[in-house]
SETOR-959646 format. One record per residue (C-alpha): residue in one letter; z, x, y. Coordinates in Angstrom, 1 decimal, padded with zeros to 4 digits. Example, Ala and Ser with C-alpha at 12.3 -4.5 7.8 and 13.67 -1.06 7.14 Angstrom:
2
('A', (007.8, 012.3, -004.5))
('S', (007.1, 013.7, -001.1))
END
This chain:
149
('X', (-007.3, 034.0, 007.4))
('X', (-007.4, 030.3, 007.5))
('X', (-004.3, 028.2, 006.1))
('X', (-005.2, 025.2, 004.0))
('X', (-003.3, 022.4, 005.3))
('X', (-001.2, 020.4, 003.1))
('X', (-002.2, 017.4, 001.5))
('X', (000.1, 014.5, 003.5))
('X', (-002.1, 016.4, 006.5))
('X', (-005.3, 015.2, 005.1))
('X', (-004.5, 011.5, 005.2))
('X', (-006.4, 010.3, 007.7))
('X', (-009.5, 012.5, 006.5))
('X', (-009.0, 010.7, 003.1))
('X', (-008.7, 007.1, 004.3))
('X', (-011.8, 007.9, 006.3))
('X', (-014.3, 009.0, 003.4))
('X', (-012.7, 006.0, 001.7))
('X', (-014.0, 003.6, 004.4))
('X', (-017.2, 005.4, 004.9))
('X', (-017.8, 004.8, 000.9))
('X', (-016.8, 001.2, 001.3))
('X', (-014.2, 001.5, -001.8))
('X', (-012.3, -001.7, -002.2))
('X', (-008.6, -001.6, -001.7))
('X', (-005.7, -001.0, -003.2))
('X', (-006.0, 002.6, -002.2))
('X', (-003.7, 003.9, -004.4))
('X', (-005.9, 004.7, -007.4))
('X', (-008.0, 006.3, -004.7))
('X', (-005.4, 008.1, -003.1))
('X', (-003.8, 010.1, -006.6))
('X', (-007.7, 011.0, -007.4))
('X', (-008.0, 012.3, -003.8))
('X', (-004.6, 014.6, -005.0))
('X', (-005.9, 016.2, -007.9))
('X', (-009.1, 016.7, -006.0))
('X', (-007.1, 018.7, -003.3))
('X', (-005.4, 021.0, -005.9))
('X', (-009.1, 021.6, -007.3))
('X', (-010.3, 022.5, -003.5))
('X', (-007.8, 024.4, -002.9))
('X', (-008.0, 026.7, -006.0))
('X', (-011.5, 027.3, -005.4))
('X', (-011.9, 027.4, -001.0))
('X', (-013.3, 030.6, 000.0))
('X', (-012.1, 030.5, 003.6))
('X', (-015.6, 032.7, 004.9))
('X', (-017.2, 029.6, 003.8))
('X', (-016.3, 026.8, 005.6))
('X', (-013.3, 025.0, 007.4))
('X', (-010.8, 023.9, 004.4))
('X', (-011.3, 020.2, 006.3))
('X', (-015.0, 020.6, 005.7))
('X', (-015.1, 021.9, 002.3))
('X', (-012.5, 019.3, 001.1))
('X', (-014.1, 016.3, 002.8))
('X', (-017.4, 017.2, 001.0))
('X', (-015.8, 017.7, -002.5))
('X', (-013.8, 014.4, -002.0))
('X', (-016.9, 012.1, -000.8))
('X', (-018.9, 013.8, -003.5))
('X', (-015.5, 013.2, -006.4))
('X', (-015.6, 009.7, -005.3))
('X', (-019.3, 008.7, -005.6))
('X', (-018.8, 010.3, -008.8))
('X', (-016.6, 007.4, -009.9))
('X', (-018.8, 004.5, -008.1))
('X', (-021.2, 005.9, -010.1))
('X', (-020.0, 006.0, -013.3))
('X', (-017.9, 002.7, -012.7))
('X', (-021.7, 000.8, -011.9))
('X', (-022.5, 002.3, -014.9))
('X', (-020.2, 001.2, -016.9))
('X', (-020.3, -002.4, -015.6))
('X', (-024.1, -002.2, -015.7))
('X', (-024.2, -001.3, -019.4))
('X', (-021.4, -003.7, -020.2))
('X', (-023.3, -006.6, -018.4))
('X', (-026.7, -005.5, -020.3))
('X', (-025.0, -005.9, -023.4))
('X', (-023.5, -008.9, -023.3))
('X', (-026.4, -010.3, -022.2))
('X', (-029.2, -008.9, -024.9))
('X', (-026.7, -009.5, -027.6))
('X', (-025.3, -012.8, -029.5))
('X', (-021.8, -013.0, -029.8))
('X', (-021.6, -011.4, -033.3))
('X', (-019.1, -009.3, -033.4))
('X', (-016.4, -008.6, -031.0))
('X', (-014.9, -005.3, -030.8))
('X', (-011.1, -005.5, -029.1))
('X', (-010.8, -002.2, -027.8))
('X', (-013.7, -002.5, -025.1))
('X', (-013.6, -006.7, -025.7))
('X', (-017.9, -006.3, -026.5))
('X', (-020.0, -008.2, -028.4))
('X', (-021.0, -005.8, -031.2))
('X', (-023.9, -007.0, -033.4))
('X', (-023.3, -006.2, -037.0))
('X', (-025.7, -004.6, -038.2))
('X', (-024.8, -001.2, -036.3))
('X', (-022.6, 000.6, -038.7))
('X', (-019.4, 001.8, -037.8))
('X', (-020.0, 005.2, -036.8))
('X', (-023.1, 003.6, -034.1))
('X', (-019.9, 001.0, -032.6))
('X', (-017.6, 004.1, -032.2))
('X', (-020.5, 005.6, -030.1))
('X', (-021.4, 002.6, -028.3))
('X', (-017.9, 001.8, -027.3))
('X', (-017.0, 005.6, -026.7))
('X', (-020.2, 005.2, -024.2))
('X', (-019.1, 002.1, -022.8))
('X', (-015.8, 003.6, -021.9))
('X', (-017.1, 006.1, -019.8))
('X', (-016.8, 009.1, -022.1))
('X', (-019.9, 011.9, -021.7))
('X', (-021.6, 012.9, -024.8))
('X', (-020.1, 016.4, -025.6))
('X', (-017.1, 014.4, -025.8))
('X', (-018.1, 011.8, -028.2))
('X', (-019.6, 014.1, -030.2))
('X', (-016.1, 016.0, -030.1))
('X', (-014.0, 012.9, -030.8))
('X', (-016.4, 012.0, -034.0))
('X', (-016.5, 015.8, -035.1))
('X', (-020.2, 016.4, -035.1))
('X', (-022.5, 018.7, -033.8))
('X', (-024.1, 017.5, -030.1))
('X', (-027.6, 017.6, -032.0))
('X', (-026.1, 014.5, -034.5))
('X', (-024.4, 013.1, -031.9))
('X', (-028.0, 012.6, -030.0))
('X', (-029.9, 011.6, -033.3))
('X', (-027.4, 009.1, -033.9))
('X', (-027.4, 007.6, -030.2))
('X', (-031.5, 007.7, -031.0))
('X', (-031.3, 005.4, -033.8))
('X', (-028.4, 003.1, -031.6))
('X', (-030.3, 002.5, -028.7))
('X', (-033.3, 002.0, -030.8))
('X', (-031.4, -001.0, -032.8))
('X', (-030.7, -002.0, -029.8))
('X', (-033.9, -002.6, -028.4))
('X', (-035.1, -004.5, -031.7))
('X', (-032.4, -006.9, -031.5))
('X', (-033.8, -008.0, -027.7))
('X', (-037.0, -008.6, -028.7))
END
């Protein structure tokens, strides 16, 4: 049977996929997701597999371009907004230009969005059924796309 190392063992391998992803420091952020990613690996490693180095080093560089991802997203859609959209309507929480003619429940959705938050969650947090949750996201982006013309 192959022992899983412990986590301070692993340092190295994490800095590395760090570097090879070219995340910007501070680390730290980095390092804590890297943690509960570990626990995760470990729970599920099937030693018959793979070396626990291996199979951790894959679920870590695959965790982490999770979060670029979602990150450039984020940023992306942020940036796209603030540039179709006047300066309307600001919302606080998410500090977005919000035009006003979206109606409150369509804000809530686009800011939930914004934050990063996947649609079975949104639809969740409102208390709808996913189905509504998509029909309503419909008729946002849809606004949306009449106020940049």
């Amino acid at each position: 049977m192959t022992l899983v190392p412990e986590f301070h063992e692993l340092e190295k391998l994490i800095y590395n996929v760090m570097h090879k992803l070219y995340l910007p420091p501070p680390y730290d952020d980095y390092f804590q997701e890297s943690y509960l990613v570990y626990h995760a690996a470990k729970a599920r490693y099937d030693p018959t597999r793979s070396q626990f180095s291996s199979y951790y080093h894959s679920k870590l560089e695959y965790h982490f371009l999770t979060l670029v991802s979602n990150e450039q997203k984020r940023t992306h859609a942020q940036d796209h907004l603030h540039r179709c959209l006047p300066p309307n309507h600001l919302l606080p929480s998410v500090r977005l230009y919000l035009p006003p003619c979206l109606s409150p429940c369509e804000q809530r959705i686009l800011s939930d969005l914004l934050k990063g938050y996947k649609n079975i969650e949104i639809a969740y947090r409102l208390k709808i059924s996913p189905s509504t949750f998509y029909r309503r996201r419909r008729t946002l982006r849809a606004k949306l796309a009449r106020l940049r013309m």
